[in-house]
Jmol script that loads the backbone (N, CA, C; Angstrom):
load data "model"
ATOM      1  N   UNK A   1      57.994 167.544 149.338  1.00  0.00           N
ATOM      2  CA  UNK A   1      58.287 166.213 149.823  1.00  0.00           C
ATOM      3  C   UNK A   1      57.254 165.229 149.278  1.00  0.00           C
ATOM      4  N   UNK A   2      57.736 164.236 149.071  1.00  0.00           N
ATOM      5  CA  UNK A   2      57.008 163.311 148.812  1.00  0.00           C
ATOM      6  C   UNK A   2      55.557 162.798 150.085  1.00  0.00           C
ATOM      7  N   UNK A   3      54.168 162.710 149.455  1.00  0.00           N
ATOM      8  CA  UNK A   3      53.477 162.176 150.365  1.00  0.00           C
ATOM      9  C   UNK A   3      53.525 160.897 151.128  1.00  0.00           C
ATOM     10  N   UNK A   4      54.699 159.985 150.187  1.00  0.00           N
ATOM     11  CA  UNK A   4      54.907 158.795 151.566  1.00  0.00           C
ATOM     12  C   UNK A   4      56.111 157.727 150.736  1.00  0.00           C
ATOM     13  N   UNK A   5      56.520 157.446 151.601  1.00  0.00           N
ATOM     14  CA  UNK A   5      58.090 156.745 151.224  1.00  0.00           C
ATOM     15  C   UNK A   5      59.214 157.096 152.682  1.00  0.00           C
ATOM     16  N   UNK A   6      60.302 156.454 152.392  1.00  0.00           N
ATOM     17  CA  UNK A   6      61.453 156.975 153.442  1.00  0.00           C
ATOM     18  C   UNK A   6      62.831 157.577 152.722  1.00  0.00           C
ATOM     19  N   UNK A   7      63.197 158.546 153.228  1.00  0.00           N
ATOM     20  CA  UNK A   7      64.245 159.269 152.443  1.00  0.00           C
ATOM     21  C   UNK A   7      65.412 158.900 153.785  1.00  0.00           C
ATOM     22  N   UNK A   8      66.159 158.910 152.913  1.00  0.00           N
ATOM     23  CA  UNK A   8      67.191 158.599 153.253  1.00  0.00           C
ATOM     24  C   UNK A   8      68.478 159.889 153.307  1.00  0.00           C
ATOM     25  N   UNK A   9      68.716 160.569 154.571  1.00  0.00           N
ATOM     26  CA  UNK A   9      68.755 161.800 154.452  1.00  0.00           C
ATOM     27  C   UNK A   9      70.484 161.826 154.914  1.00  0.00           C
ATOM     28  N   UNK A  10      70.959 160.602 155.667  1.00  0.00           N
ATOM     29  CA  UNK A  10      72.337 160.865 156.385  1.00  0.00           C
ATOM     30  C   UNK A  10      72.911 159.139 156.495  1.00  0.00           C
ATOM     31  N   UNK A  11      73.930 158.635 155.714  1.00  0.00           N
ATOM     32  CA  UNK A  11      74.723 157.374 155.646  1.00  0.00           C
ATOM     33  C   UNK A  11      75.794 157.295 155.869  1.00  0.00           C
ATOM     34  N   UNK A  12      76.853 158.353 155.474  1.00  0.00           N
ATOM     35  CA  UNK A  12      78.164 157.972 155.739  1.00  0.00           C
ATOM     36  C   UNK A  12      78.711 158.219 157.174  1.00  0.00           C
ATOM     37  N   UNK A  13      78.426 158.602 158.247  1.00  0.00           N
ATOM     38  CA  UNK A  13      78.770 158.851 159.344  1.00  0.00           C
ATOM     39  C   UNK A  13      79.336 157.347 160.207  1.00  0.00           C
ATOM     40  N   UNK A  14      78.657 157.324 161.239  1.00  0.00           N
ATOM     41  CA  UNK A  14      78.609 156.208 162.189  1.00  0.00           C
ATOM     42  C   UNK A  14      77.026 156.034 162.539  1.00  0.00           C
ATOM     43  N   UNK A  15      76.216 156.740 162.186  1.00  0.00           N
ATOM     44  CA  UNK A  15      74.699 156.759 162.073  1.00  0.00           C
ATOM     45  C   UNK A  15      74.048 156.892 160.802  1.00  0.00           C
ATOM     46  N   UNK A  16      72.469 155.960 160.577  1.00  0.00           N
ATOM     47  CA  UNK A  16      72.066 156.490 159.355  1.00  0.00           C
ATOM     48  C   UNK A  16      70.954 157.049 160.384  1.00  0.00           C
ATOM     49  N   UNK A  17      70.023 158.567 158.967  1.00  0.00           N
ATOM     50  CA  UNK A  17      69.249 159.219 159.609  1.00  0.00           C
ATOM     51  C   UNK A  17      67.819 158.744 158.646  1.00  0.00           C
ATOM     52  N   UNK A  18      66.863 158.974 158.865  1.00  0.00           N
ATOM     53  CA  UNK A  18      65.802 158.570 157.412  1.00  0.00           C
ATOM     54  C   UNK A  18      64.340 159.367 157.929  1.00  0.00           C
ATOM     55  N   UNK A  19      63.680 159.627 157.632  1.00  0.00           N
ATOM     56  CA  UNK A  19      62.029 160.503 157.383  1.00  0.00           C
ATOM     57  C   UNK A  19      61.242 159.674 156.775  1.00  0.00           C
ATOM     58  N   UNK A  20      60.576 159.406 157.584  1.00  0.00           N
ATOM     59  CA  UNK A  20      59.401 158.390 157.231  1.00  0.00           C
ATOM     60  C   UNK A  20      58.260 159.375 157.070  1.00  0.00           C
ATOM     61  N   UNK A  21      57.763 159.312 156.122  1.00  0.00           N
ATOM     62  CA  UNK A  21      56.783 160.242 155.502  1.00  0.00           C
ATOM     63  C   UNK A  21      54.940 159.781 155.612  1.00  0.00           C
ATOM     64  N   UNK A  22      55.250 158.181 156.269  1.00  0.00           N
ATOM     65  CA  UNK A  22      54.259 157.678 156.934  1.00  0.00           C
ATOM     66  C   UNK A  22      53.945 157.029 158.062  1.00  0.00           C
ATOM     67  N   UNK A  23      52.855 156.368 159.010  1.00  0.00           N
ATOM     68  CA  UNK A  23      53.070 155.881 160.384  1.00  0.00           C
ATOM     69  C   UNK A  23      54.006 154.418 159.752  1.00  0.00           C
ATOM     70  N   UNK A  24      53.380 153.966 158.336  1.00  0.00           N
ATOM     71  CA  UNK A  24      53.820 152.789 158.096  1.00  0.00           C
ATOM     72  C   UNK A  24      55.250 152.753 157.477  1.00  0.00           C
ATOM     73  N   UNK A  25      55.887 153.699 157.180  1.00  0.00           N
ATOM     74  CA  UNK A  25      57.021 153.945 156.605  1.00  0.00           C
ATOM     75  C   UNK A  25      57.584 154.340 158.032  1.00  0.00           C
ATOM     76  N   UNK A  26      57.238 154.348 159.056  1.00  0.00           N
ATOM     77  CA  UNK A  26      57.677 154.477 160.139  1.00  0.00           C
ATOM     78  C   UNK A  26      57.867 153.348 160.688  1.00  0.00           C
ATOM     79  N   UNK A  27      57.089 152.316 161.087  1.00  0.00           N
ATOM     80  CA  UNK A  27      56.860 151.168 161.325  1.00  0.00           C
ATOM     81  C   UNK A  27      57.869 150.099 160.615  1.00  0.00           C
ATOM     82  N   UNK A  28      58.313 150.522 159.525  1.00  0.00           N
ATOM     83  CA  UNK A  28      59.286 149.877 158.405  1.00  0.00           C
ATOM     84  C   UNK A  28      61.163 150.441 159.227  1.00  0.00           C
ATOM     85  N   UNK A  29      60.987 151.563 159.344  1.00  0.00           N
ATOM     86  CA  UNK A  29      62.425 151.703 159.848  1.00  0.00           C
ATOM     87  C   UNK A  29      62.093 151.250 161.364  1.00  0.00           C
ATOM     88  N   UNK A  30      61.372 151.493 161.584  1.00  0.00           N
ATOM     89  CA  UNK A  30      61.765 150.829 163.520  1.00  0.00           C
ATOM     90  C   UNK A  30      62.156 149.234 163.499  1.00  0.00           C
ATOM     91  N   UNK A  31      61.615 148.655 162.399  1.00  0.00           N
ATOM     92  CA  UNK A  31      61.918 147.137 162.381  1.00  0.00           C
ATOM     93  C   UNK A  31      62.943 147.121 161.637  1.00  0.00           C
ATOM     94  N   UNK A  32      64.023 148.453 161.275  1.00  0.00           N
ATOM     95  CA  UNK A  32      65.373 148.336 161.159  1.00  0.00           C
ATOM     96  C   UNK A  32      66.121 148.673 162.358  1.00  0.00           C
ATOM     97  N   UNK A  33      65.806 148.963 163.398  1.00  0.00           N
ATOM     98  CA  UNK A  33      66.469 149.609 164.375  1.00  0.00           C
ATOM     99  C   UNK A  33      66.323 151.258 164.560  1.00  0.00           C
ATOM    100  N   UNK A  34      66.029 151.962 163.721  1.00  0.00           N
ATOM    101  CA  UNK A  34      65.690 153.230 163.514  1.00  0.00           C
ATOM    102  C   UNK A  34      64.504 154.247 164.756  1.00  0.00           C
ATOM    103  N   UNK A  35      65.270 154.732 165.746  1.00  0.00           N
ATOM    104  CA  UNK A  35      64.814 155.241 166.820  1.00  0.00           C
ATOM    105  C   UNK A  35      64.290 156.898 166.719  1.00  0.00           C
ATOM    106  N   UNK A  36      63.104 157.065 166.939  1.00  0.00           N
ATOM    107  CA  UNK A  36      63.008 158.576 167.290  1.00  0.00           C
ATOM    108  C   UNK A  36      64.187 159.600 167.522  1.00  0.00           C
ATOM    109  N   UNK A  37      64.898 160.397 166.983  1.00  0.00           N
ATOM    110  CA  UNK A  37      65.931 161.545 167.014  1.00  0.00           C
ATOM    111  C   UNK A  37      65.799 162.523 166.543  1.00  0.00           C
ATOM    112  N   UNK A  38      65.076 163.856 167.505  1.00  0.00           N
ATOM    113  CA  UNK A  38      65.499 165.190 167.120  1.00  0.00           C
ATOM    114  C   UNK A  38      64.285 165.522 165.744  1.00  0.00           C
ATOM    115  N   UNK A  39      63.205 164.854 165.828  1.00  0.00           N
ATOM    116  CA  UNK A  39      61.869 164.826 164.817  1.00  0.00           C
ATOM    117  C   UNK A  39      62.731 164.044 163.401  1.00  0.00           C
ATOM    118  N   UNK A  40      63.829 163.200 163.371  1.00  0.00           N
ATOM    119  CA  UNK A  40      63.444 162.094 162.674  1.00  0.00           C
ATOM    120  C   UNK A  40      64.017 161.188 162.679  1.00  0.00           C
ATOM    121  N   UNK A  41      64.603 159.675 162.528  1.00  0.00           N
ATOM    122  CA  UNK A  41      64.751 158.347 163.009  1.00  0.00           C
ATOM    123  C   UNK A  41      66.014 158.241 162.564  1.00  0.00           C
ATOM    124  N   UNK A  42      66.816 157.886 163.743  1.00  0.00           N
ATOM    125  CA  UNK A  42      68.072 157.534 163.532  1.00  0.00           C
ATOM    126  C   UNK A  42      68.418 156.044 163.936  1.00  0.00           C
ATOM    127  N   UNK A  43      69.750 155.483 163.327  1.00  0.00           N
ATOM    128  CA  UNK A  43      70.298 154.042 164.138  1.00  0.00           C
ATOM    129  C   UNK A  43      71.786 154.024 163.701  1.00  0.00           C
ATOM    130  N   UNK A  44      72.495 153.717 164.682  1.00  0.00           N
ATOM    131  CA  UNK A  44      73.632 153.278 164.764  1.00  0.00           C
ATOM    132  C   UNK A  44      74.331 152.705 163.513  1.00  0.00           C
ATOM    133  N   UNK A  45      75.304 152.592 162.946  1.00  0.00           N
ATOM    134  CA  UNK A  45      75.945 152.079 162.143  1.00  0.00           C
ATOM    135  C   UNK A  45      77.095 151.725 162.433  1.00  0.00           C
ATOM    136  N   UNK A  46      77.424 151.007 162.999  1.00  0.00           N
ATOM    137  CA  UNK A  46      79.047 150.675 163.669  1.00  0.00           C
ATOM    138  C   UNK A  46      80.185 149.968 162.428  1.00  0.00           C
ATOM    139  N   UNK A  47      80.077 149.396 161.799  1.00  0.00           N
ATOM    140  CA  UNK A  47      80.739 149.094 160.862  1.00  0.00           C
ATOM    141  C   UNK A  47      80.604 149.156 159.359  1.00  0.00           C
ATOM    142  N   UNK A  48      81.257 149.343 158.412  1.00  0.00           N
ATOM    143  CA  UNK A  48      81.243 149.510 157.285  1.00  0.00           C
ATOM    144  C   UNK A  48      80.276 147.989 156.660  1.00  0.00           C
ATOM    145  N   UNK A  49      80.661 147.156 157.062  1.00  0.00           N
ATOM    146  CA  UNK A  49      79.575 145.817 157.211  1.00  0.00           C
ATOM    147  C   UNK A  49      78.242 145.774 157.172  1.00  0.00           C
ATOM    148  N   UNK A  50      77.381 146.416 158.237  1.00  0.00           N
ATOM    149  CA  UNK A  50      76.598 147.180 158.877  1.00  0.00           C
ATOM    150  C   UNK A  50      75.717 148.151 157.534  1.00  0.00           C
ATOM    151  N   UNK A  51      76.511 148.785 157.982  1.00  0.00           N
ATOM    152  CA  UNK A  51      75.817 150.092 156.194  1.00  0.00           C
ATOM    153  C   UNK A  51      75.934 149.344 155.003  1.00  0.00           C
ATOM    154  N   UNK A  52      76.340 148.231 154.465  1.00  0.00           N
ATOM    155  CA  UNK A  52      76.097 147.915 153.496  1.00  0.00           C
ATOM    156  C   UNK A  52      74.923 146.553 153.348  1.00  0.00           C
ATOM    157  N   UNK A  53      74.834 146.103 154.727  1.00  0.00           N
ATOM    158  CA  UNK A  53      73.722 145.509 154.845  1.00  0.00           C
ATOM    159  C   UNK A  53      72.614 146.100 154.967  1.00  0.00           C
ATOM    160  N   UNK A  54      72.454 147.103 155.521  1.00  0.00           N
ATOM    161  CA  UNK A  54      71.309 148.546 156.008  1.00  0.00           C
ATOM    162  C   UNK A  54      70.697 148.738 154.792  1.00  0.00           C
ATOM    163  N   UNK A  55      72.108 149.247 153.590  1.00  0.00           N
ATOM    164  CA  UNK A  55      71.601 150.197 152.103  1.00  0.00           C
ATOM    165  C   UNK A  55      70.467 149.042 151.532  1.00  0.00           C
ATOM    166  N   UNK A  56      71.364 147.660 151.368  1.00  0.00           N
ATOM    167  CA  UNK A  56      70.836 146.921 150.815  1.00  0.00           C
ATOM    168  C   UNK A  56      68.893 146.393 151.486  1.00  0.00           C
ATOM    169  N   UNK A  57      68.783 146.189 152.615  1.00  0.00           N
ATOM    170  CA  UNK A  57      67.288 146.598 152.946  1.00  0.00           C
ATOM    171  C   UNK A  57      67.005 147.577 152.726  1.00  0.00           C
ATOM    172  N   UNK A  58      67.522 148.748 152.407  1.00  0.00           N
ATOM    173  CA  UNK A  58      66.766 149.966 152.479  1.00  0.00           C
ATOM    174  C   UNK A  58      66.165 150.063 150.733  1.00  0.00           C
ATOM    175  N   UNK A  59      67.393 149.624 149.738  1.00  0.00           N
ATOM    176  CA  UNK A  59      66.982 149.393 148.829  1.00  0.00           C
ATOM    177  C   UNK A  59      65.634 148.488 148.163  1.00  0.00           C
ATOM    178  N   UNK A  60      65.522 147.565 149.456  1.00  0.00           N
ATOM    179  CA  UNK A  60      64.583 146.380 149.027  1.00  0.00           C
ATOM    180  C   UNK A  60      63.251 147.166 149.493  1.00  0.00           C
ATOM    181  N   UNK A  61      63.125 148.000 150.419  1.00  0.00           N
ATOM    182  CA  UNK A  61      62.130 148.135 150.895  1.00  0.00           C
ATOM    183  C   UNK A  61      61.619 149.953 150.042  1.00  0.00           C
ATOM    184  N   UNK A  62      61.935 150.062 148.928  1.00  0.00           N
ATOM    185  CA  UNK A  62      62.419 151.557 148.130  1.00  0.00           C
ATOM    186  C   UNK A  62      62.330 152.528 148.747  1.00  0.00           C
ATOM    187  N   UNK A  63      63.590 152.669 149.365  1.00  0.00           N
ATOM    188  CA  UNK A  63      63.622 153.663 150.357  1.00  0.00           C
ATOM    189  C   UNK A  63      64.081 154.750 149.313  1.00  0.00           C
ATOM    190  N   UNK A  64      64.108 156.193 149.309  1.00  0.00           N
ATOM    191  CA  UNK A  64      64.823 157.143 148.170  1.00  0.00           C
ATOM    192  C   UNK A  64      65.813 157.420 148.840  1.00  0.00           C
ATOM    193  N   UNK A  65      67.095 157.430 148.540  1.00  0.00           N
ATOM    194  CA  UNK A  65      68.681 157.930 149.036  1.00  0.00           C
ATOM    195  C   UNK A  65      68.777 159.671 148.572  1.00  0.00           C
ATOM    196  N   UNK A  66      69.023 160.900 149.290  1.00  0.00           N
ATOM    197  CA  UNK A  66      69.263 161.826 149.013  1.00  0.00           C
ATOM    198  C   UNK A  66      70.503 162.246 148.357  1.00  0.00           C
ATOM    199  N   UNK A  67      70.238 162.813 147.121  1.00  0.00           N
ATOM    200  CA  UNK A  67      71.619 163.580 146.591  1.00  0.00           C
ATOM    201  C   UNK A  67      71.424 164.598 147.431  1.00  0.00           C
ATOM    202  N   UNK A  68      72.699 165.353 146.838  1.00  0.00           N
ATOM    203  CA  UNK A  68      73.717 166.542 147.396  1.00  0.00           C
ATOM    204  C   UNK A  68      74.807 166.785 147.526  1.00  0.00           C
ATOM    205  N   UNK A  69      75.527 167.260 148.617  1.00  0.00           N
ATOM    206  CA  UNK A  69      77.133 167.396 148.291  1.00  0.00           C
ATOM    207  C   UNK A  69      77.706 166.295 149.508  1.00  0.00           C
ATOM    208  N   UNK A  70      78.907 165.921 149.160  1.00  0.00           N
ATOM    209  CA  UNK A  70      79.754 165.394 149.913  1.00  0.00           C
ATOM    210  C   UNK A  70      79.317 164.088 150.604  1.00  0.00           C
ATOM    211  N   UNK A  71      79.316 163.585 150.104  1.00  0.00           N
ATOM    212  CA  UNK A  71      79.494 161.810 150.569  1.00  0.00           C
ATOM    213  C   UNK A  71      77.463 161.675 150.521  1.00  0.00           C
ATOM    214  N   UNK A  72      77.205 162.532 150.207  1.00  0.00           N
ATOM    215  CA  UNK A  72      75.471 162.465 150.299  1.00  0.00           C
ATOM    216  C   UNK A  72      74.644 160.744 150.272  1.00  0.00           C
ATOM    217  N   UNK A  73      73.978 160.368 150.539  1.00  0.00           N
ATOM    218  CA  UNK A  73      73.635 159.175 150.759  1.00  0.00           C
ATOM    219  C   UNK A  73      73.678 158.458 149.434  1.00  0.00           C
ATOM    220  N   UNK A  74      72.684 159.115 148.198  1.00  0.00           N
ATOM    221  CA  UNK A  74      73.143 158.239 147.350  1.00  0.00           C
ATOM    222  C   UNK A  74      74.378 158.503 146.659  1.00  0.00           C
ATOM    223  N   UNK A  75      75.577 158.980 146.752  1.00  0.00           N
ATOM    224  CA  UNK A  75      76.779 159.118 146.309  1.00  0.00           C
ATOM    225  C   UNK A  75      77.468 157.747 146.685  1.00  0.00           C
ATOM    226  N   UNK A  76      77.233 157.881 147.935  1.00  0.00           N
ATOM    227  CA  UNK A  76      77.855 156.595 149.151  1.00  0.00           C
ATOM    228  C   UNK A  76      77.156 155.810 148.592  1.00  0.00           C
ATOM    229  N   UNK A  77      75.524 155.036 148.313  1.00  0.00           N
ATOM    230  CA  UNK A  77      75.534 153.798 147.896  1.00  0.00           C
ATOM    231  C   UNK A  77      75.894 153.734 145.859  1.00  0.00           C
ATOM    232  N   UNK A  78      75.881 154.520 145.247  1.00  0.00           N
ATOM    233  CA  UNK A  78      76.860 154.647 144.114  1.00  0.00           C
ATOM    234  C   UNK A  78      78.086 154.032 144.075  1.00  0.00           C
ATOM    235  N   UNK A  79      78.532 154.617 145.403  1.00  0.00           N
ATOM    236  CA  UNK A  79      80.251 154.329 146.066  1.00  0.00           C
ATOM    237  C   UNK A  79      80.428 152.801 145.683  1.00  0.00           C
ATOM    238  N   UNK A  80      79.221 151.984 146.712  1.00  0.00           N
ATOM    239  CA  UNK A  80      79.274 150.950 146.939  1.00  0.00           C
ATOM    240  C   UNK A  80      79.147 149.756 146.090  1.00  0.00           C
ATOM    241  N   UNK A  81      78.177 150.387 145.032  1.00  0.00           N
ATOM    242  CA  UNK A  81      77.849 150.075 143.661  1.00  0.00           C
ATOM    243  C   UNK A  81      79.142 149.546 142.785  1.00  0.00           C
ATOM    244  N   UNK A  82      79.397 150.141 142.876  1.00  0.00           N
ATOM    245  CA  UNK A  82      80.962 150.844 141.636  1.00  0.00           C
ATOM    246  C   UNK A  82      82.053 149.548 142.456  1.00  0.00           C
ATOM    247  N   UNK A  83      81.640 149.503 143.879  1.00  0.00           N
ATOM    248  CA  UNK A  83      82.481 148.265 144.105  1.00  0.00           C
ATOM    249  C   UNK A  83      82.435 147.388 144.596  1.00  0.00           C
ATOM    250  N   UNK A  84      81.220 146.855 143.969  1.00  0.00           N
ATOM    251  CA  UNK A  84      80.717 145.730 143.727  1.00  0.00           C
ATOM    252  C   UNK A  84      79.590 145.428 145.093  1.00  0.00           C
ATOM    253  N   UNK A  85      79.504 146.302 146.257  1.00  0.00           N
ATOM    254  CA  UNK A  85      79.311 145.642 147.341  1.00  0.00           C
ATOM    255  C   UNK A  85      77.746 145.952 147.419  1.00  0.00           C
ATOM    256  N   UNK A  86      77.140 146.463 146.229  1.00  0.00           N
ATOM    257  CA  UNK A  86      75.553 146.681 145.801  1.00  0.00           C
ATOM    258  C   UNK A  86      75.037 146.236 144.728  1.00  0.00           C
ATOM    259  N   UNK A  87      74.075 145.546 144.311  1.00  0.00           N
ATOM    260  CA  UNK A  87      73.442 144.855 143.011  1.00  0.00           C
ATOM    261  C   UNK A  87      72.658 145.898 142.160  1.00  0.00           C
ATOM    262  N   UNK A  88      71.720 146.011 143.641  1.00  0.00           N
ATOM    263  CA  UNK A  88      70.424 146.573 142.873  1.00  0.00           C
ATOM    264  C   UNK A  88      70.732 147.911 142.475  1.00  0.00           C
ATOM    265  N   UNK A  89      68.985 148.147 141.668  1.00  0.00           N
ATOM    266  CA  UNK A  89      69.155 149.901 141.106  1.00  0.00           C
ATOM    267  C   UNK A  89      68.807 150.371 142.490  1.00  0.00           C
ATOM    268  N   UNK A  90      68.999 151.820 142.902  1.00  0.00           N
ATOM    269  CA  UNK A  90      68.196 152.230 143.863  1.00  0.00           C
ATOM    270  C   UNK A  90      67.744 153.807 143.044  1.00  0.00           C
ATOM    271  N   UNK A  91      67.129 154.217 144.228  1.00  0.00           N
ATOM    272  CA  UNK A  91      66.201 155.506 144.221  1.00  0.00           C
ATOM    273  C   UNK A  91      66.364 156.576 144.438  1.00  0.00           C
ATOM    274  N   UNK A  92      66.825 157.754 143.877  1.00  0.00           N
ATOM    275  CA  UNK A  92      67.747 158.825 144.164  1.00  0.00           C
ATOM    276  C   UNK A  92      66.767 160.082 144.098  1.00  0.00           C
ATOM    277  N   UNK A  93      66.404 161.160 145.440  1.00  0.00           N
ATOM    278  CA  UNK A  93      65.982 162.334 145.508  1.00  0.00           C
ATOM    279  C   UNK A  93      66.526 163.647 145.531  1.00  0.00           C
ATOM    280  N   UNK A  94      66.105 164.459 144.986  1.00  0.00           N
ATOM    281  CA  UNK A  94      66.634 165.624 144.660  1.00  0.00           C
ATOM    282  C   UNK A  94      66.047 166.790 144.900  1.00  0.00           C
ATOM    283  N   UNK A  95      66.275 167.720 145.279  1.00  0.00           N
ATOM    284  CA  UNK A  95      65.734 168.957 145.040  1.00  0.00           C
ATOM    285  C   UNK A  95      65.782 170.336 144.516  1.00  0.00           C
ATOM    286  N   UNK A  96      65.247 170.729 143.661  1.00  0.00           N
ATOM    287  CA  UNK A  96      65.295 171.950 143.036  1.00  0.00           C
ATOM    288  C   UNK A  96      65.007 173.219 143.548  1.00  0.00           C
ATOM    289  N   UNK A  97      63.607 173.141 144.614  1.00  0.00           N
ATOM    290  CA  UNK A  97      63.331 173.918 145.949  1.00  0.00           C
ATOM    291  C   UNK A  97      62.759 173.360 147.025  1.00  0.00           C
ATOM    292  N   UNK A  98      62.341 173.633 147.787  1.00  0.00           N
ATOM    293  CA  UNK A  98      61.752 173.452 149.037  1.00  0.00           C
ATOM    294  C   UNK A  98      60.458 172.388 148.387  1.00  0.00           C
ATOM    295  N   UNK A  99      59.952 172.554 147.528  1.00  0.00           N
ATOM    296  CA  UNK A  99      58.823 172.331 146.905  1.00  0.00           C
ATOM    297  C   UNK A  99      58.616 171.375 145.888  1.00  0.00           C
ATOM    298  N   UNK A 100      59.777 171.703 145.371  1.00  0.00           N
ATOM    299  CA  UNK A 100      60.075 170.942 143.860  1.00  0.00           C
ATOM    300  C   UNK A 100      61.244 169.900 144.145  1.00  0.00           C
ATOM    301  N   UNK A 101      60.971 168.454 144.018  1.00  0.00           N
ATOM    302  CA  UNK A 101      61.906 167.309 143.826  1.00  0.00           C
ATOM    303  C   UNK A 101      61.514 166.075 142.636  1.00  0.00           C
ATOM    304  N   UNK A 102      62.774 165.957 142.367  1.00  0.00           N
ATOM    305  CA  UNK A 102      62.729 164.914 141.415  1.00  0.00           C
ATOM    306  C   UNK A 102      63.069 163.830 141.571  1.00  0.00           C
ATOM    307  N   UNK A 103      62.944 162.433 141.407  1.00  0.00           N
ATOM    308  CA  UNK A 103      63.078 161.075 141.935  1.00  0.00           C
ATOM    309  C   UNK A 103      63.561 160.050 140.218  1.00  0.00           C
ATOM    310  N   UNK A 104      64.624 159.636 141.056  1.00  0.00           N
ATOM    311  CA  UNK A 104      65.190 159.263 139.481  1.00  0.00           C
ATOM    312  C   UNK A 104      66.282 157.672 139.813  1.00  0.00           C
ATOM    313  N   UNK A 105      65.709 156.413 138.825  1.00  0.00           N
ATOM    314  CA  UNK A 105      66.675 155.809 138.867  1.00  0.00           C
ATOM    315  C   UNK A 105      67.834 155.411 138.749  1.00  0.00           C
ATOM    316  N   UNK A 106      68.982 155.281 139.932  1.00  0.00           N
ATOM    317  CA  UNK A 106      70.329 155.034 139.670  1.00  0.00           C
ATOM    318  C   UNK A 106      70.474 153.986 139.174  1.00  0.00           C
TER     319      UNK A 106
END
end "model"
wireframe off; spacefill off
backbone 0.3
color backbone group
């Protein structure tokens, strides 16, 4: 894992989830709404509206979006990309093992 940043671990639901890897990267999602859940910070997402305003701070503030399978976070802001409803580049994490990740611009 990275020693400090916020990953972005769960988006497409009705909740996003994120790991703040510092008190201050902590401090950064609580002033998104992002509440203590289950050892790591969740918030509500009620509308498709909502998550695309969210990605877009999350992007500003370089949050890393997790690949993986199935709607994985940065797939979904890709998604959003592709139609039109995202500008920026964002920050995409990966992992090879437990140990080993790679961080790469979309």
């Amino acid at each position: 894992m990275p020693d400090e940043g916020i990953i972005v671990t769960e988006l497409a639901g009705r909740r996003a989830v994120a790991r703040a890897m510092t008190p201050t990267d902590e401090v950064d999602l609580a002033r998104l709404g992002f509440l203590p859940q289950d050892g790591r910070l969740a918030r509500a997402v009620p509308t498709e509206e909502d998550r695309i305003a969210l990605i877009r701070v999350l992007i500003d503030i370089g949050a890393l979006f997790a690949d993986g399978r199935d709607w994985c976070p940065a797939e979904l802001v890709a998604h959003y990309r592709e139609a039109g409803h995202i500008r920026q580049r964002f920050r995409v994490i990966s992992w090879n093992s437990p140990s080993n990740f790679r961080i790469r611009e979309a």
